[in-house]
C-alpha positions as CSV (number, residue, x, y, z in Angstrom):
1,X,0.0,0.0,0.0
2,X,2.3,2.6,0.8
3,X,4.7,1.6,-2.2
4,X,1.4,2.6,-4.1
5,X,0.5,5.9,-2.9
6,X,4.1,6.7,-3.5
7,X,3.8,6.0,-6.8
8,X,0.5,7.8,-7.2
9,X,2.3,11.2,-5.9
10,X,5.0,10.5,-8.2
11,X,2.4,10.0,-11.3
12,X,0.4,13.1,-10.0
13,X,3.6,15.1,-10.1
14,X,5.1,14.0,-13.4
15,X,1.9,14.7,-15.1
16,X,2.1,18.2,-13.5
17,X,5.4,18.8,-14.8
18,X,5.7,17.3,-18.3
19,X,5.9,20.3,-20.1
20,X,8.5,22.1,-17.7
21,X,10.5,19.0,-17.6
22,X,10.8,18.3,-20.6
23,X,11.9,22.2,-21.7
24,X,14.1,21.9,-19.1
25,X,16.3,18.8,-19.8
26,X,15.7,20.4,-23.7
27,X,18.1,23.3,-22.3
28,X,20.3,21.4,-20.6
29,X,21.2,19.2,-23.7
30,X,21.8,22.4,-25.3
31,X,23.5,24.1,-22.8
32,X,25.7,21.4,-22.4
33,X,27.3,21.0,-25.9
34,X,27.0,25.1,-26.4
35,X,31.1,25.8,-25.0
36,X,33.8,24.3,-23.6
37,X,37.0,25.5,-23.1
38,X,38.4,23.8,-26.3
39,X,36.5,26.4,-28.5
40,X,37.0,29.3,-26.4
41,X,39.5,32.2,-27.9
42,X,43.3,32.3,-27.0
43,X,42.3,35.7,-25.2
44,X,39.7,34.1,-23.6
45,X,41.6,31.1,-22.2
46,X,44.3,32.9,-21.0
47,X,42.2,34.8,-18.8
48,X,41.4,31.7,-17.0
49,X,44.5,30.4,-16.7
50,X,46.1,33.8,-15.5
51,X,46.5,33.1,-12.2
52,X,47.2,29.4,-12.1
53,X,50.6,28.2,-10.8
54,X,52.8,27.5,-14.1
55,X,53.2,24.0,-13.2
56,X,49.9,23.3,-13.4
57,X,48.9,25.9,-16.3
58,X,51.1,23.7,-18.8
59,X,49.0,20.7,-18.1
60,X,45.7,22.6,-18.2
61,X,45.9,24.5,-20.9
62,X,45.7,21.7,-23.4
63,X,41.9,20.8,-22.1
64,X,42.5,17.4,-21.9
65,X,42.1,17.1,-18.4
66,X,38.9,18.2,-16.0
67,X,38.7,21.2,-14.1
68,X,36.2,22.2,-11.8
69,X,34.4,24.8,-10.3
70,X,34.5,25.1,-6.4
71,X,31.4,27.5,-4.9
72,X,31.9,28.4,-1.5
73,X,30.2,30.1,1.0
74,X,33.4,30.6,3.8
75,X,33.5,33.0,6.1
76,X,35.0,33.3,9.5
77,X,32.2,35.1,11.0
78,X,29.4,32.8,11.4
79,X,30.3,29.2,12.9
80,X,29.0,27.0,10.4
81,X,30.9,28.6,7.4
82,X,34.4,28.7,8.7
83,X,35.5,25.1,8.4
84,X,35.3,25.6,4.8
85,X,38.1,28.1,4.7
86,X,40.8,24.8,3.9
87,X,38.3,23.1,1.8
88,X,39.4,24.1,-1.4
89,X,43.2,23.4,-1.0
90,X,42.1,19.8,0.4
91,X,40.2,19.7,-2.9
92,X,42.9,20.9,-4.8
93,X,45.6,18.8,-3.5
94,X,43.1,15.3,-3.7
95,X,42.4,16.4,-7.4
96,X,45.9,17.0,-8.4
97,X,46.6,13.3,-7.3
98,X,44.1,12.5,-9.9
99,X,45.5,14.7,-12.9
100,X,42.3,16.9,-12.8
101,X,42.4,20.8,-11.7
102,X,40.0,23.1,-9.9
103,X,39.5,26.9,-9.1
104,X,37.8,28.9,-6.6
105,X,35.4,30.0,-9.2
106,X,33.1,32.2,-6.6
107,X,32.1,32.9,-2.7
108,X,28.3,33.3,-1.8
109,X,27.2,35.5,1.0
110,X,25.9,33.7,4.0
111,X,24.2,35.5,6.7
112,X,22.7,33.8,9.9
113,X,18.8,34.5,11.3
114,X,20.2,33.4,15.0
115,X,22.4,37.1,14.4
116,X,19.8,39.1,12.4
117,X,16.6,37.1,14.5
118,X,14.0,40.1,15.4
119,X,16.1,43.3,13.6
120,X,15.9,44.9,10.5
121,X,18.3,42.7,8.3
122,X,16.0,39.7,9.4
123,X,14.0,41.5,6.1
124,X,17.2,40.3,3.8
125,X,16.9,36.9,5.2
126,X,14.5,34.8,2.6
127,X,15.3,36.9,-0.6
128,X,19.7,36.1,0.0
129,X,18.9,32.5,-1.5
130,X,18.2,34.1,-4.4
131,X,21.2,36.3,-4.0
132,X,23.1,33.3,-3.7
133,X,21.4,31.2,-6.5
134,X,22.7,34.7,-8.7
135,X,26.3,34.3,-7.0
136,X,26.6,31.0,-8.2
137,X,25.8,31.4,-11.7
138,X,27.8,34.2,-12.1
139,X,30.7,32.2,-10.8
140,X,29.5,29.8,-13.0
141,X,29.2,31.5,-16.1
142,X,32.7,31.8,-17.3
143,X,31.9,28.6,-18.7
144,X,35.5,26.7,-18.6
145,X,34.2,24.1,-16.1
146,X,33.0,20.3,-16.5
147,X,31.6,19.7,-13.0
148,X,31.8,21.8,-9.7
149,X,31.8,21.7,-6.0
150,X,29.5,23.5,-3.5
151,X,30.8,24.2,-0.2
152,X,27.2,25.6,1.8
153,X,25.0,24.3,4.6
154,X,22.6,27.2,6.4
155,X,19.7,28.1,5.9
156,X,19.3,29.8,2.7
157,X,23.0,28.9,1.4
158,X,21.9,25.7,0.5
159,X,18.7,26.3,-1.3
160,X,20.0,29.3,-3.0
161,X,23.3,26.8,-4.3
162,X,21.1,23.9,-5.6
163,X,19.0,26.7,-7.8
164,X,22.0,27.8,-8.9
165,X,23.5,24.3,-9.3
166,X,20.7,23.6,-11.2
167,X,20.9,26.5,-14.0
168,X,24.3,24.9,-15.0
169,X,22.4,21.5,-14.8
170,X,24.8,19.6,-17.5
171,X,28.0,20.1,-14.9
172,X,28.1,16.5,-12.6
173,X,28.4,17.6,-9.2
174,X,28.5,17.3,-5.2
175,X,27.9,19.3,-2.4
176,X,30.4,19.1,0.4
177,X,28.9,20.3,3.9
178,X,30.7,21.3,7.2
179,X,28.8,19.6,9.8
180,X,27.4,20.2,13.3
181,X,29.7,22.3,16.2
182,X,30.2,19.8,19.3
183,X,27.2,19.6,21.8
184,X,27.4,22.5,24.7
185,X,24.4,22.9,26.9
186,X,21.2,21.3,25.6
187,X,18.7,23.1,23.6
188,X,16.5,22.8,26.6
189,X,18.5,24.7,29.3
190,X,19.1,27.7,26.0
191,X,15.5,27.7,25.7
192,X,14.6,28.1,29.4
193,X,17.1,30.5,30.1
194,X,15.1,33.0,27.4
195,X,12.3,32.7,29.2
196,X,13.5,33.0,32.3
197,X,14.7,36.6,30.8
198,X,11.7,37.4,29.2
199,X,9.9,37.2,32.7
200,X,12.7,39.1,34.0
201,X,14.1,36.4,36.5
202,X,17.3,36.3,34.8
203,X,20.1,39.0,33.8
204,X,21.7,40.1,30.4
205,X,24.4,38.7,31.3
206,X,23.3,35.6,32.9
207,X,21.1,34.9,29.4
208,X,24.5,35.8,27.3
209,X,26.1,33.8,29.5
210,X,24.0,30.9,28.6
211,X,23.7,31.0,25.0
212,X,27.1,31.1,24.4
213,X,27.7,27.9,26.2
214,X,25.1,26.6,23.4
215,X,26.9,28.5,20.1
216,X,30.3,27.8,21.5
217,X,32.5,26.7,18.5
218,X,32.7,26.1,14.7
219,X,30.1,24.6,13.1
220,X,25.8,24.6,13.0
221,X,23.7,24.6,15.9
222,X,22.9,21.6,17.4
223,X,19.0,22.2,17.5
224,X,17.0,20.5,14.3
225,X,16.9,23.5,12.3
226,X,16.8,24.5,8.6
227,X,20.8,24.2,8.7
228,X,20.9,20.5,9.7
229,X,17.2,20.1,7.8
230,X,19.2,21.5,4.9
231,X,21.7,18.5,5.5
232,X,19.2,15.7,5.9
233,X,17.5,16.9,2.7
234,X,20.9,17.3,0.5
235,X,21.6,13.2,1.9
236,X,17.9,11.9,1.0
237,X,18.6,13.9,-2.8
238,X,21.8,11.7,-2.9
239,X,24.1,15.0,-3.5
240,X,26.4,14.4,-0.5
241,X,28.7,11.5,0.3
242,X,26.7,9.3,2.3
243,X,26.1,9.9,5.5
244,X,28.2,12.9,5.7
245,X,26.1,15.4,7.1
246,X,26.4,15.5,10.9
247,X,30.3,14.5,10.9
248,X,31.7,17.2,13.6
249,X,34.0,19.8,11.8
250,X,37.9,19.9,12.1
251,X,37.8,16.2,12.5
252,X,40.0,12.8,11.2
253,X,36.8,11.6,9.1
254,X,35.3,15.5,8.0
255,X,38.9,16.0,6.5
256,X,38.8,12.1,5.4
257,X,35.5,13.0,3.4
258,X,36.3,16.7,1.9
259,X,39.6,14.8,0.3
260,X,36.8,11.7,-0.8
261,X,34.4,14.1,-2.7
262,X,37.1,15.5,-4.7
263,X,38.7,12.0,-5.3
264,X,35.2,10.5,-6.2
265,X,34.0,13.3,-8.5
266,X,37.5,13.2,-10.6
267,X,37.8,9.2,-10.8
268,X,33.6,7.8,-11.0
269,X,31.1,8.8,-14.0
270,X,28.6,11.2,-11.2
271,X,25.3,12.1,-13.6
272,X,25.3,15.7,-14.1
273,X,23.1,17.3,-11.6
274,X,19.7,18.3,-13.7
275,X,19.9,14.9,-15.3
276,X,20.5,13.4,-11.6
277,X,17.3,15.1,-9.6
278,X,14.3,13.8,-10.5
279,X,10.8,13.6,-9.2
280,X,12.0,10.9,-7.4
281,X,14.5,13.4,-5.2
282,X,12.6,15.4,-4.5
283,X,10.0,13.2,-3.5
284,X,12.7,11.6,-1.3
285,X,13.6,14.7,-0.2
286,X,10.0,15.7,1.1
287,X,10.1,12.3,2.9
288,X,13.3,12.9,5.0
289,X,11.3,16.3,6.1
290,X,8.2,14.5,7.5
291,X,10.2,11.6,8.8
292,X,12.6,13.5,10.6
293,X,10.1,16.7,11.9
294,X,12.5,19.0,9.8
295,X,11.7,22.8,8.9
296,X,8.9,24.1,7.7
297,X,11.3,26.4,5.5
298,X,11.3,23.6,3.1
299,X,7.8,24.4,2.2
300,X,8.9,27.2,0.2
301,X,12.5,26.3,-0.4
302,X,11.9,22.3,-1.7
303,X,9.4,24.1,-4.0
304,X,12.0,26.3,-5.5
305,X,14.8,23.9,-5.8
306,X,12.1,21.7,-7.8
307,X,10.8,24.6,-10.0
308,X,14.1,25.0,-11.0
309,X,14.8,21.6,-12.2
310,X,11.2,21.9,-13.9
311,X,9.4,19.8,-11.4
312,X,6.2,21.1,-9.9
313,X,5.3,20.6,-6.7
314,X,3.2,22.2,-4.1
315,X,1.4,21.9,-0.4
316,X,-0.7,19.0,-1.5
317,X,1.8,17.4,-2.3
318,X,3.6,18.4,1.1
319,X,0.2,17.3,2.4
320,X,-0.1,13.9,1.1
321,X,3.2,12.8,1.8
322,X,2.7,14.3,5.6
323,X,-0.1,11.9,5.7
324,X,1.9,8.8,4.3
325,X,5.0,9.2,6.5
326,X,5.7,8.5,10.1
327,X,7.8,10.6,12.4
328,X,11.1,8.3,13.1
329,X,13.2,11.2,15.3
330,X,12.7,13.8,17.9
331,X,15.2,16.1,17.9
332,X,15.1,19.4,19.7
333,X,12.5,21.5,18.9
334,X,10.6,18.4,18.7
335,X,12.2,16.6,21.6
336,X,15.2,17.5,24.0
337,X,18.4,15.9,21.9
338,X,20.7,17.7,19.5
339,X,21.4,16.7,16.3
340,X,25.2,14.8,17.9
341,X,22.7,12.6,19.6
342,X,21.0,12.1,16.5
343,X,23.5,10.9,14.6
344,X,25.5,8.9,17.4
345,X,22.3,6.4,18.0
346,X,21.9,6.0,14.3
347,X,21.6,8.7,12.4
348,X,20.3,9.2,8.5
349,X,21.8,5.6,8.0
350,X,18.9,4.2,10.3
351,X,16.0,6.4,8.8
352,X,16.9,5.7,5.2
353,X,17.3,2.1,6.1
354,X,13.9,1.8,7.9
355,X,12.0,3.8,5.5
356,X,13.3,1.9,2.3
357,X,12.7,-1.8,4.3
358,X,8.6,0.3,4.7
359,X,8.6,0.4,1.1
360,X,8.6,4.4,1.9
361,X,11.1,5.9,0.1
362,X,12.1,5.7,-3.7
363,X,15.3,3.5,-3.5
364,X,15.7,3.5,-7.3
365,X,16.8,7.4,-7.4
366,X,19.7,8.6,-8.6
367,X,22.8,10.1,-6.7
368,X,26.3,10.9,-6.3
369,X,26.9,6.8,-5.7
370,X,25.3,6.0,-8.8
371,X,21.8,4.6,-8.6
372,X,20.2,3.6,-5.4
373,X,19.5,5.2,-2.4
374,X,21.0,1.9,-0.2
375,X,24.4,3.8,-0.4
376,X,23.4,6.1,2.2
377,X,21.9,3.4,5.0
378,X,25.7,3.1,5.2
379,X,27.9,4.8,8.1
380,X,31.7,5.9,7.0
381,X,35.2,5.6,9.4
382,X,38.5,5.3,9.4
383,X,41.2,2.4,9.5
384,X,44.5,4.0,10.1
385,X,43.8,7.1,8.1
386,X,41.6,5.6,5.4
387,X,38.5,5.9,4.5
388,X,35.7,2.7,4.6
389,X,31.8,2.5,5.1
390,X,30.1,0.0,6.7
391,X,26.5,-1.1,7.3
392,X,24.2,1.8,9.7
393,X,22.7,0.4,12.5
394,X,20.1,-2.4,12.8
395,X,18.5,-1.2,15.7
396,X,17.9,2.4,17.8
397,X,20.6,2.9,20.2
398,X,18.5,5.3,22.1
399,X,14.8,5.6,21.3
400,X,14.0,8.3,23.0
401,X,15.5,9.9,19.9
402,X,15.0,7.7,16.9
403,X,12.9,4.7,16.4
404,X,12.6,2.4,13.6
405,X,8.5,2.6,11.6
406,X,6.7,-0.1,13.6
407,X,7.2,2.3,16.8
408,X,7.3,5.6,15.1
409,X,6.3,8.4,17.3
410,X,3.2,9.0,15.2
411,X,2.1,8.0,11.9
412,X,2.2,10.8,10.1
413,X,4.8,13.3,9.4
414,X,6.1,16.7,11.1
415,X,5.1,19.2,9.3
416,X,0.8,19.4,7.8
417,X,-1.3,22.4,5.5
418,X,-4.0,24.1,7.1
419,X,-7.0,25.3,5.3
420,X,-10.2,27.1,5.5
421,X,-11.7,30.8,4.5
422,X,-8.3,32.5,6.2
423,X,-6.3,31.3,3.6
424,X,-3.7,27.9,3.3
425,X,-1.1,28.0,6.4
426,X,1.8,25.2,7.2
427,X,2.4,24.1,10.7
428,X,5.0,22.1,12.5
429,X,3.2,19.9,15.1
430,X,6.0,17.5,16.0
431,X,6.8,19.6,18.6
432,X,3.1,20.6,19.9
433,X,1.3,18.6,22.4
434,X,-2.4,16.8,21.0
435,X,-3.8,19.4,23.7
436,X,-2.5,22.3,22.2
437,X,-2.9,21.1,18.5
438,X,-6.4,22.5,18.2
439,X,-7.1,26.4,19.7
440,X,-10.6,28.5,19.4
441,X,-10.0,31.6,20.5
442,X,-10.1,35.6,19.5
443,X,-8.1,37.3,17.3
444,X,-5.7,39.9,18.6
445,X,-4.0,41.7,15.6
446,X,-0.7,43.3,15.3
447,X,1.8,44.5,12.5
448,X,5.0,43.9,14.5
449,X,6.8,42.4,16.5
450,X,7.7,45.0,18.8
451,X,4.1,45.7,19.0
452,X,3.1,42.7,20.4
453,X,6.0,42.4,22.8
454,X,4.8,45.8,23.9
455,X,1.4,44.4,24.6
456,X,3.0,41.2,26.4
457,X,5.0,43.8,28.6
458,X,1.9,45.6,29.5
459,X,0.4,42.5,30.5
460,X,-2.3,43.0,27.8
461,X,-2.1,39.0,26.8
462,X,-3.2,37.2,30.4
463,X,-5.7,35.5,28.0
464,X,-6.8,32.8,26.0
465,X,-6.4,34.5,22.1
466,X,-5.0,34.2,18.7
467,X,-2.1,36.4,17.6
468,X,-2.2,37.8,13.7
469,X,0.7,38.9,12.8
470,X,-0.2,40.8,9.2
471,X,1.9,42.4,6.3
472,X,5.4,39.7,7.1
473,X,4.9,38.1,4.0
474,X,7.8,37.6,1.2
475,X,5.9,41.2,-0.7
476,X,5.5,43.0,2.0
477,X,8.9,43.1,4.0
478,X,11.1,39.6,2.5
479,X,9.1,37.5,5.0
480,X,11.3,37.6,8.1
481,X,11.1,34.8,11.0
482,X,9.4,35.4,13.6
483,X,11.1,33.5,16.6
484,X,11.4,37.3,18.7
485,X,7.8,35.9,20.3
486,X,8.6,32.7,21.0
487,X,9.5,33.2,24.2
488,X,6.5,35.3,24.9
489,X,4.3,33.0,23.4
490,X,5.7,29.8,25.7
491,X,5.0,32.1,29.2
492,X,1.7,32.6,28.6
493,X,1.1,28.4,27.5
494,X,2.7,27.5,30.1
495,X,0.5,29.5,32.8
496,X,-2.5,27.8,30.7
497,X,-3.9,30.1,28.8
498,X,-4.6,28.7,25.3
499,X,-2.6,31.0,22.5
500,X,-1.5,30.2,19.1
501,X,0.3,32.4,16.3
502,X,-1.1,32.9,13.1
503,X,1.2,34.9,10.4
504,X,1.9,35.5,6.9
505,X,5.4,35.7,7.4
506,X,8.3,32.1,8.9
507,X,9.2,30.5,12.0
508,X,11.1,28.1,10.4
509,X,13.0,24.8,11.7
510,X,12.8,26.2,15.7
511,X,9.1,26.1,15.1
512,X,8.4,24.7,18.4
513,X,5.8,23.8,21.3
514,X,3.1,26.7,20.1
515,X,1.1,26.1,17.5
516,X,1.7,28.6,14.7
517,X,0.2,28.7,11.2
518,X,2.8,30.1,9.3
519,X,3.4,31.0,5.5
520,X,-0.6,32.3,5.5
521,X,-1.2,32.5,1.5
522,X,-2.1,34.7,-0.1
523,X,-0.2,36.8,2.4
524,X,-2.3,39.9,3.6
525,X,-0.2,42.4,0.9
526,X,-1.6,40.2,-2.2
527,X,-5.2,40.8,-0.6
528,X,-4.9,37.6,1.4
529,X,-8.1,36.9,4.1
530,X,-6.0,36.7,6.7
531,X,-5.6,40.6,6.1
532,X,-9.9,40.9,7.0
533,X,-9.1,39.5,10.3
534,X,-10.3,42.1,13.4
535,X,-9.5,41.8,16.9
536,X,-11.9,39.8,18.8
537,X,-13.1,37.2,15.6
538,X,-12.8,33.6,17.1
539,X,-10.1,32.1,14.9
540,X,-10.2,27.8,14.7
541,X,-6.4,26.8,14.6
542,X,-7.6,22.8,14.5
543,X,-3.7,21.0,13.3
544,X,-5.7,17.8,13.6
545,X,-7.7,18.3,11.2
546,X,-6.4,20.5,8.7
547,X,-8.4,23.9,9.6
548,X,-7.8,27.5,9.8
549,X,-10.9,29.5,9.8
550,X,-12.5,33.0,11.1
551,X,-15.9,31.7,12.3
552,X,-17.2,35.1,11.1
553,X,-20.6,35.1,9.5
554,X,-20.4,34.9,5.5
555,X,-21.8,37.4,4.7
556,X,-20.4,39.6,6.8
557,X,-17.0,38.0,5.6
558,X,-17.4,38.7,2.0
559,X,-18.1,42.3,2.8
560,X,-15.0,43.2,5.0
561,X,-12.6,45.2,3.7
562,X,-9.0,44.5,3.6
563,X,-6.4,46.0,6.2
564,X,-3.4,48.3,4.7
565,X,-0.2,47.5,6.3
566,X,0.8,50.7,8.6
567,X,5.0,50.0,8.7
568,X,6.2,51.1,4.9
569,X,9.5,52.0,5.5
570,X,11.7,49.7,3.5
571,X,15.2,51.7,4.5
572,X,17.8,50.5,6.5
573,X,20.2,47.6,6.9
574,X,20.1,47.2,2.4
575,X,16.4,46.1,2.9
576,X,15.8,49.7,0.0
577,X,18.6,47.3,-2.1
578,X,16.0,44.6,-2.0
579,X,12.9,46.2,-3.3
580,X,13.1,44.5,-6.3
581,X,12.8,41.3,-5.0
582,X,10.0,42.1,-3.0
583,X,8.3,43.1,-5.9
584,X,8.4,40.4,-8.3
585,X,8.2,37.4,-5.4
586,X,5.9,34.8,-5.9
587,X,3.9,33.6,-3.6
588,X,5.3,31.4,-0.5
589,X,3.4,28.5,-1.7
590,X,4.7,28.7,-5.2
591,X,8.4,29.1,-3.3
592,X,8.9,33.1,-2.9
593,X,10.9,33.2,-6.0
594,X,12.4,37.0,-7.1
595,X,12.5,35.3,-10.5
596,X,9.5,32.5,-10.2
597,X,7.9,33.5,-13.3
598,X,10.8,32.8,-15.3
599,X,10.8,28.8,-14.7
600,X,6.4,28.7,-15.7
């Protein structure tokens, strides 16, 4: 049965994308034999080769020999970017053993939400994926390469890579990640000691204190966020090595793996990357999501990625495969480990293996390996220095954490669609309790963030209500996250008052123990319902279910007029720089794409 429903999502989004795919494999056959660097001009060869060492620009320069492009997004100021500052002379040097070449063809910009969180350049957050996709063609588009590497893992870096990746389709390639900092405090202390300062019963200093015992060396967070959601999403696409995502950086093994993705890429036939991602990825790829509780940022990322390879897919399809797919890991926000505890009691190996043994998971898709997907149930180490894989786990190691499908924490997946006259919303209830997965209560509307925190300080929320949070959508201000009330939001659960948040703008992979119906579409900006909301409508929040509804009378309803957002200003922080973007986004369902409509 479920081998069958797979197949029927697969069918039902094939048939949706026949005419895209097929225009865009037509473009990659063209683009493919279009240049090479055997028909390029003296002049224009030269300039590549300019700043190569002259013992390797003798061998190079007779294009017998591969070179590739390495797309990086290093930099020492955010922890999960500065292993990869060594990356490309490991690459290098591991390539050069093979008689093939490589230059640093381009860095991408990387910013972090966990520094920009609740401030202005939040508001450049979404829309730097496609700054990044643009960064990565234009490194790209000197044309001289015949594969490349990409060097990313946060949030957007990712996503905004694999779009570009994608636009240069006919070039085989890998993605090499960074992996996970070492485990500080848990997730759970960092998250109590905010709202222990949010109530005031802790200092600045004691809260700083605390939080950088949690972000305390190179690498990603720990918590199950879009970065390691990124990485569990790249492994079930097959574009890593397997199981290389949640290695530790400045490691034995990390090093051991940068040096075998440049080894394997220049000595095995790896399927150039449009030709490589099929339906069947991405299908995979929206299984690891639900199977795993990952971020809801996937909604619209996953989306993107796919449009750009000529596959549609949308929230039903989200939807359906929610339904299909049970929830296998609990990893902080959706339970108290990190993602090092994860991976030490079995890790991507054990879901891939468990879901494929299900019959839940296309094991016939292509990847880096070659085809099949039962490369990545395997586990990689080392033997004196040398690289070997052997078979993942058999069995949990801890299953508080991660369980195998027969005692899956629940039977469907992490992340659901809401719908009703509001609009269509995602939510993340792998982290909500049943008896706070359905809330009836009144609306209380607000346009900011500081203008609900306001209302918290005043005391103005000791109730049971709604929060509607208009105007954050990707038109009206680059749809920044939202995790400044989280805090907030958790007091007032916790002294039993029933509260839910319901927005047009993210909350992402932290998305955690309130229920929150995010990514409201169409946002309030494109005339959305949610932007008819007034304060004191009973809103229905039912995650159960699938509902999100004003329980206004119809008529009434139809007749209301739309709110104007009251916050315009668009200066400050480069957000002016970004207005473009804003303007021609698509929709968050359809992947808040700056250039969507050029991939209908």
């Amino acid at each position: 049965m479920p081998r069958q429903e797979l197949k029927l999502i697969a069918q039902k989004i094939q048939e949706k994308s026949k005419k895209t795919r097929q225009e865009y494999l037509a473009r990659l056959e063209q683009q493919g034999g279009k240049i090479s660097r055997a028909n390029l001009g003296c002049a224009n060869l030269a300039h590549t080769y300019a700043s190569v060492p002259k013992h390797i620009k003798e061998k190079i320069k007779h294009n017998e020999n591969a070179n590739f492009a390495i797309i990086s997004s290093y930099n020492d100021m955010l922890s999960a970017h500065q292993p990869f500052k060594n990356y490309p002379e490991l690459i290098k040097e591991e390539l050069l053993k093979h008689n093939v070449f490589a230059q640093f063809a381009a860095g991408v910009p990387a910013m972090c939400d966990g520094i920009t969180q609740g401030y202005e350049g939040m508001e450049l957050s979404l829309f730097s994926r496609d700054v990044i996709a643009l960064s990565t063609a234009i490194g790209l588009s000197h044309q001289v390469f015949d594969g490349a590497f990409y060097l990313g893992v946060c949030d957007k870096i990712v996503p905004g890579l694999l779009i570009g990746a994608l636009s240069f389709g006919h070039l085989p390639s890998i993605f090499v990640p960074s992996g996970p900092m070492t485990s500080g405090i848990s997730n759970y202390e960092k998250a109590k000691a905010r709202q222990l300062f949010t109530e005031g019963k802790i200092s600045r200093s004691e809260l700083l204190d605390s939080e950088m015992k949690s972000y305390h060396d190179v690498g990603t967070c720990t918590f199950y966020g879009t970065a390691n959601s990124n990485q569990m999403m790249i492994e079930f696409m097959g574009l890593h090595l397997p199981n290389s995502a949640f290695i530790n950086p400045n490691t034995p093994l990390r090093t051991a793996l940068v040096k075998e993705a440049a080894k394997h890429l220049a000595t095995q036939k790896v399927t150039p990357i449009g030709k490589l991602i099929s339906e069947k990825n991405i299908i995979n790829a929206m299984i690891g999501l639900m199977a795993t509780g990952g971020s809801t940022n996937h909604t619209i990322h996953l989306i993107a990625i796919a449009k750009s390879a000529g596959i549609i897919i949308d929230w039903e399809d989200f939807d359906a495969i929610s339904k299909l797919i049970p929830l296998l890991a609990r990893v902080y926000p959706n339970g108290k480990a990190d993602i090092n505890a994860f991976s030490a009691c079995g890790g991507l190996a054990f879901v891939i293996k468990e879901l494929l043994k299900a019959g839940l998971m296309y094991e016939d898709a292509m990847s880096v390996m070659g085809e099949g997907m039962h490369f990545y149930t395997k586990e990689p180490f080392l033997i004196e220095g040398v690289l070997h894989y052997k078979d993942g786990v058999e069995a949990s190691k801890n299953e508080d954490i991660l369980r195998g499908v027969a005692k899956a924490f629940s039977m469907d997946g992490g992340v659901k669609i809401l719908k009703g006259n509001i609009g269509r919303a995602v939510i993340k209830t792998s982290a909500i309790e049943e008896t706070h997965q359905i809330v009836k209560a009144p609306a209380k509307v607000f346009y900011s963030q500081e203008e609900f925190l306001n209302a918290f300080k005043n005391k103005e929320l000791e109730c049971d209500f709604v929060a509607v949070l208009l105007f954050q959508g990707p038109r009206a201000n680059g749809m920044p996250e939202l995790h400044k009330l989280t805090p907030a939001l958790g007091i007032l659960q916790d002294k039993g008052f029933k509260v839910a948040l319901l927005t047009d703008g993210r909350m992402s992979g932290a998305s955690g123990k309130i229920p929150a119906a995010i990514h409201t579409s169409p946002e309030a900006l494109l005339n959305g319902n949610i932007a008819k909301i007034e304060n004191g409508d009973i809103i229905l929040l039912d995650a159960i279910h699938g509902k999100l509804e004003a329980l206004v009378d119809e008529e009434l309803w139809q007749k209301r007029e739309l709110k104007k957002p009251q916050n315009e200003s668009v200066f400050g922080c480069g957000r002016e720089l970004f207005a473009g973007f804003r303007k021609q986004s698509s929709s968050a369902e359809t992947g808040a794409m700056s250039f969507g409509g050029y991939f209908n």
